[in-house]
C-alpha positions in Angstrom: 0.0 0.0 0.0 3.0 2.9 0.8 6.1 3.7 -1.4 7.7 5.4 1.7 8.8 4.5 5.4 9.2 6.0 8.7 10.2 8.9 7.1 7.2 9.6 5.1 6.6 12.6 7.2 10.2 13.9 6.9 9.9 13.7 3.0 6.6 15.6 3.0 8.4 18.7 5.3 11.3 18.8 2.8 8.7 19.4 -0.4 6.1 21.6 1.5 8.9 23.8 2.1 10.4 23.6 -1.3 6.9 24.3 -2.8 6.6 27.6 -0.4 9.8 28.7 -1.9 8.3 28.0 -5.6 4.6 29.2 -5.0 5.0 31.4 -2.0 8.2 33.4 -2.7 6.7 37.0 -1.5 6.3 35.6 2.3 9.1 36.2 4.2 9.8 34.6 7.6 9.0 31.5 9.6 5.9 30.6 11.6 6.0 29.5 15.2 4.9 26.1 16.5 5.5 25.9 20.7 7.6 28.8 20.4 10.0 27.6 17.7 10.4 28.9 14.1 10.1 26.3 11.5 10.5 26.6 7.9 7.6 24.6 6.5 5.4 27.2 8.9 4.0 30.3 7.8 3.8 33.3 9.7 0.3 33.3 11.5 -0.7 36.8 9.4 -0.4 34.8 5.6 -2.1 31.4 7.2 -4.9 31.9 4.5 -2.5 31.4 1.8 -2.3 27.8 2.9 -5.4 27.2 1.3 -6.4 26.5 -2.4 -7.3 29.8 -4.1 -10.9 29.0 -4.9 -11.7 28.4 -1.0 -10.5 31.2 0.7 -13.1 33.5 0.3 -15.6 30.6 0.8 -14.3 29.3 4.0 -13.1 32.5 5.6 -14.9 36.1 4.4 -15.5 36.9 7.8 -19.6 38.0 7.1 -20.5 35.0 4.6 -17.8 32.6 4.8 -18.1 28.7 5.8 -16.5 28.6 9.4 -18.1 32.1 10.6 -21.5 30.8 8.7 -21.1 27.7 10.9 -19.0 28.2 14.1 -16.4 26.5 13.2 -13.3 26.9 14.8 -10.3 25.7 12.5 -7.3 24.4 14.1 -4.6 26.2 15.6 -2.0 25.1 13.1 -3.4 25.9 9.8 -0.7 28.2 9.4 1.6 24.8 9.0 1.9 23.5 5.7 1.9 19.7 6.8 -1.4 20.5 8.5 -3.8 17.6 7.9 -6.9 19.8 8.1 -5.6 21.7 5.7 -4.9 19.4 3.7 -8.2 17.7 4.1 -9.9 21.2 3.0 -7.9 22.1 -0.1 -8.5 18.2 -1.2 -12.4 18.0 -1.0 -13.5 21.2 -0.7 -12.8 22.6 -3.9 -16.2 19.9 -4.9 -18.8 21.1 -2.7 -20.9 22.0 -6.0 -23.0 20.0 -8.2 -20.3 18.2 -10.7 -17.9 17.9 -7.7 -20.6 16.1 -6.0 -21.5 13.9 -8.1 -18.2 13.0 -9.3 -17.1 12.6 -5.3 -20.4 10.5 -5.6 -19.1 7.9 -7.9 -15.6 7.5 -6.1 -16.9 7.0 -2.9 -19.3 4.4 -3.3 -16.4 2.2 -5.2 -14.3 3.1 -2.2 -17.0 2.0 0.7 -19.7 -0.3 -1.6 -22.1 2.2 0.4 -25.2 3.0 -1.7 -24.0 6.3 -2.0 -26.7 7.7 -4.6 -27.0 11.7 -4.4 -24.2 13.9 -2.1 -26.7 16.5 -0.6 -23.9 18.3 1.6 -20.1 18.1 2.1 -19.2 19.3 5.8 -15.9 20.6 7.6 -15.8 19.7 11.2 -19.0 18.0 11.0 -21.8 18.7 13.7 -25.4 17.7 13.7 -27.7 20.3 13.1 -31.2 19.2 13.1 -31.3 16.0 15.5 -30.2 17.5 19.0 -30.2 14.2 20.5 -27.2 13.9 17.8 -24.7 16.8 19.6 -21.8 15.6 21.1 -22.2 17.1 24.1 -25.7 15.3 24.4 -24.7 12.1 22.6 -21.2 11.8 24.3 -21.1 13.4 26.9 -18.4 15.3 25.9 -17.8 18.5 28.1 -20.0 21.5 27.8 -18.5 25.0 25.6 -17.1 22.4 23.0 -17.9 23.8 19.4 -17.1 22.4 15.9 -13.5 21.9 15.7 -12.4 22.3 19.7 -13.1 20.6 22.6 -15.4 17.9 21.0 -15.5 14.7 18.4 -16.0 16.8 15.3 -15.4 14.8 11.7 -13.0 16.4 9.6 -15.3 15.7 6.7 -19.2 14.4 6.5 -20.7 13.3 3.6 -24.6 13.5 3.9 -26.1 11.5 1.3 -29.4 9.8 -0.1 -29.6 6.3 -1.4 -31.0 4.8 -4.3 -34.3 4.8 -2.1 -34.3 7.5 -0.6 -33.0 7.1 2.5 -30.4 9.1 4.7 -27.2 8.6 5.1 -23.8 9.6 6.4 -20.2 9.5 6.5 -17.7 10.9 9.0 -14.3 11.1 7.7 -11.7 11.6 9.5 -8.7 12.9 7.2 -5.0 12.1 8.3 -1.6 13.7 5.9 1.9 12.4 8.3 0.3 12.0 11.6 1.8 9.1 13.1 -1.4 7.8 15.1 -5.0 8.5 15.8 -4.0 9.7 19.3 -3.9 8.9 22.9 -6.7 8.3 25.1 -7.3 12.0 27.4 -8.6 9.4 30.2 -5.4 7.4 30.2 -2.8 10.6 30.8 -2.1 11.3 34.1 -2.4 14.9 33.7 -5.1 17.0 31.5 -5.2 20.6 30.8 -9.1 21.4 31.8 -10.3 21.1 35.2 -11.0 17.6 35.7 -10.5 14.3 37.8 -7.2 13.1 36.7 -6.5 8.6 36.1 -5.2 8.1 39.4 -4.1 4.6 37.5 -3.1 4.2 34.4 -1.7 1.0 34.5 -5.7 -0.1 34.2 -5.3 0.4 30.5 -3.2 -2.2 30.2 -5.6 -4.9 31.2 -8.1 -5.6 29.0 -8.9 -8.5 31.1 -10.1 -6.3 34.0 -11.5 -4.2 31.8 -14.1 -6.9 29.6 -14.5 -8.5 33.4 -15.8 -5.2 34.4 -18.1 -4.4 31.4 -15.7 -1.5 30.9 -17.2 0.6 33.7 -13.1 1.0 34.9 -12.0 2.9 32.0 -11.4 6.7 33.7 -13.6 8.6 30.8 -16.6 7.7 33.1 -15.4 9.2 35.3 -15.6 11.9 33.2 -19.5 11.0 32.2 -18.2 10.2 28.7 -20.9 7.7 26.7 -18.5 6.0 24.1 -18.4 2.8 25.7 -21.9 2.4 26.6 -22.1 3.1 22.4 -20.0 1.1 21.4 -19.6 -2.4 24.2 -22.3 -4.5 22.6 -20.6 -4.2 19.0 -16.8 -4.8 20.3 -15.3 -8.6 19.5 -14.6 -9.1 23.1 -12.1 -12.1 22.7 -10.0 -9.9 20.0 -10.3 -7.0 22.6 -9.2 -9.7 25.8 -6.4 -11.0 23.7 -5.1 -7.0 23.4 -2.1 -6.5 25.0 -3.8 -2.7 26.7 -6.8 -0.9 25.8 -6.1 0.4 22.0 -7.7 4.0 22.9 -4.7 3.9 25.4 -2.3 4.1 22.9 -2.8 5.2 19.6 -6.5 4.7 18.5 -8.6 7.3 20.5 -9.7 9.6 17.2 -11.5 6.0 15.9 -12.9 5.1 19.1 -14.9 8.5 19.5 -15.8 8.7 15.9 -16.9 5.2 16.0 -18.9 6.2 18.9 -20.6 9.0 17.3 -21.2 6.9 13.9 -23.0 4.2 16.4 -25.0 7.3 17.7 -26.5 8.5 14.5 -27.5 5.3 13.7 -31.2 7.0 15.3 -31.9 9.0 12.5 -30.0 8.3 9.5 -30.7 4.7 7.6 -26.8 4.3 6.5 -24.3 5.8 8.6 -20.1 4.3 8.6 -17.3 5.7 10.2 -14.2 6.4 7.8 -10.5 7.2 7.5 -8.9 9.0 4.4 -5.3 9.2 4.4 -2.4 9.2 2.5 -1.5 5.4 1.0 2.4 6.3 1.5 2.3 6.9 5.4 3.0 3.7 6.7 3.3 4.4 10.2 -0.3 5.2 10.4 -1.6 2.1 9.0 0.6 0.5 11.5 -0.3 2.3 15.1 -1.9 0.3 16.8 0.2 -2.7 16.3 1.8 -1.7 20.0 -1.7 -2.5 21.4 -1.6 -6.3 19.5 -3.9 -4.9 16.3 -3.1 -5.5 13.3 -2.2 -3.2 10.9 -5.9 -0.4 9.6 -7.7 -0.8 8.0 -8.2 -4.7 9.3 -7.2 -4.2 12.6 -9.9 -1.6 13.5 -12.4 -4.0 11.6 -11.5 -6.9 13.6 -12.2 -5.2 16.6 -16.1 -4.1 15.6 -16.7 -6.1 13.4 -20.0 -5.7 13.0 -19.9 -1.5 12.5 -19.3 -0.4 9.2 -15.7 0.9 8.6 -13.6 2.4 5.7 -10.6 3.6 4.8 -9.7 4.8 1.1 -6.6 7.1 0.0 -6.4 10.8 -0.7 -3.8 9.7 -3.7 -6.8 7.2 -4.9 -9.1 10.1 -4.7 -6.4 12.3 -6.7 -6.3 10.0 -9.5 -9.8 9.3 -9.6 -10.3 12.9 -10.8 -7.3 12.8 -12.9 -8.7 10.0 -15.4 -12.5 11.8 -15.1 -11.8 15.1 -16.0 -13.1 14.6 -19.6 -14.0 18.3 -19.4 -10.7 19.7 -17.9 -13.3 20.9 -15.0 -10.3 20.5 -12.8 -7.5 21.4 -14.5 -6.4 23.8 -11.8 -7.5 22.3 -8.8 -5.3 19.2 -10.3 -2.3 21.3 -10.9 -1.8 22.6 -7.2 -2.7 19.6 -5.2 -0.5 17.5 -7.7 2.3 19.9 -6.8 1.9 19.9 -3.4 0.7 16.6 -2.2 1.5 14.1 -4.6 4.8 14.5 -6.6 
């Protein structure tokens, strides 16, 4: 599945900051990530170049735009140019319109075998709108103040759909460039930066023997009133999760675990609903994650441990050339051009 190793991420730094130098030659300086000045950062002022031309006005006119439209928070690096949301934005958004949708259409039920029919709406940092039994906060239990894109499980991408009957459906994506994993558990650190009851012991996590035994009431996010578990226990293989060597979520898997969650959730009101990763097929620590935990390597591993929850993972370089053999009409000639550069040489 991956051309490139361990240092996948390494490789994409040295090209995101050789095309700045190419594309963005008029901004001068580095940006700042935990006080240090990187190279393949922009200064915080210029982070809107980081963003196919076509969608800035769209996503960030400050009366009209997407995020203000919405509440959406974007992430605090978007100013990096190895930023995944970004990346998730310039790669999608660009076909929130009728012939991007229906070509999006196509790919994605050949990706997934979902019944994919008609793409009604393409979402950033996904949060349900009409069902409030659907919010996170609600659904989760997930602390109050979160909003779309900080401080709660919010999809990178959704994809609400209708199928060939009819019927509602959705998909929440969640989009991955050179992360390394999915992330740690909050519950399992020790320490946490909101006010709240930290694990007094950690070394729980690592039996998932005591865990099953307990119909998972141990794990510390209860502590926290956090749902996923009562979402998600009746669906979980529970001799491939006792023959873990520690909880997954623990270790590298967390991002899943909650999205899963919520996908279980919506399962009230929408017919078809998966959970999904898009990533890129050359990172192969990603795929490999949660091999620490005893899984084997995504997508199969996460499959093996709900199997009966509909899962997916397709490529962002799949997606790529998918539009590069259907674009008959040269619709996306441009759009082709700059992500090609950047993402993909």
């Amino acid at each position: 599945m991956s051309h490139f190793n361990k240092e996948f991420k390494e490789i994409q730094r040295k090209n995101q900051i050789n095309w700045r130098k190419k594309y963005l030659p008029n901004i001068n300086g580095n940006g700042l990530q935990n006080g240090k000045s990187y190279p393949h950062i922009l200064p915080k002022e210029y982070k809107q170049f980081n963003f196919y031309l076509t969608i800035k006005e769209e996503l960030f006119h400050p009366v009209k735009g997407y995020l203000k439209k919405n509440n959406v928070k974007p992430h605090s690096g978007i100013h990096n140019l190895l930023s995944s949301w970004v990346a998730c934005a310039n790669i999608y958004w660009p076909f929130n319109n009728p012939e991007g949708k229906a070509l999006l259409a196509v790919f994605l039920r050949k990706e997934t075998s979902l019944d994919i029919q008609t793409i009604e709406h393409i979402d950033l940092e996904y949060e349900e709108q009409e069902y409030e039994d659907l919010k996170p906060g609600k659904l989760l239990g997930e602390d109050k103040g979160g909003m779309r894109g900080s401080g709660q499980t919010s999809p990178d991408l959704a994809i609400r759909f209708r199928t060939s009957k009819n019927e509602k459906g959705i998909l929440l994506i969640e989009s991955k460039f050179t992360e390394r994993s999915f992330y740690v558990c909050s519950g399992y650190s020790k320490q946490n930066k909101l006010v709240r009851t930290s694990n007094p012991d950690n070394k729980r996590c690592f039996n998932t023997k005591n865990i099953l035994a307990g119909d998972f009431k141990d794990c510390h996010l209860n502590t926290w009133g956090r749902k996923y578990w009562s979402l998600l226990k009746n669906d979980i293989d529970k001799q491939k999760y006792l023959s873990l060597k520690k909880c997954p979520m623990s270790t590298s898997c967390y991002q899943l675990f909650r999205q899963q969650a919520l996908a279980k959730g919506f399962e009230k009101h929408y017919k078809v609903v998966a959970s999904c990763v898009a990533t890129d097929a050359r990172n192969d620590i990603l795929i490999k994650c949660g091999n620490s935990a005893g899984l084997q390597p995504f997508p199969n591993g996460w499959k093996e441990l709900f199997p009966k929850l509909p899962f997916y993972w397709f490529t962002h370089n799949n997606w790529f050339e998918y539009v590069k053999y259907n674009n008959s009409k040269g619709l996306w000639d441009t759009w082709l051009e700059y992500v090609g550069n950047r993402y993909f040489k």
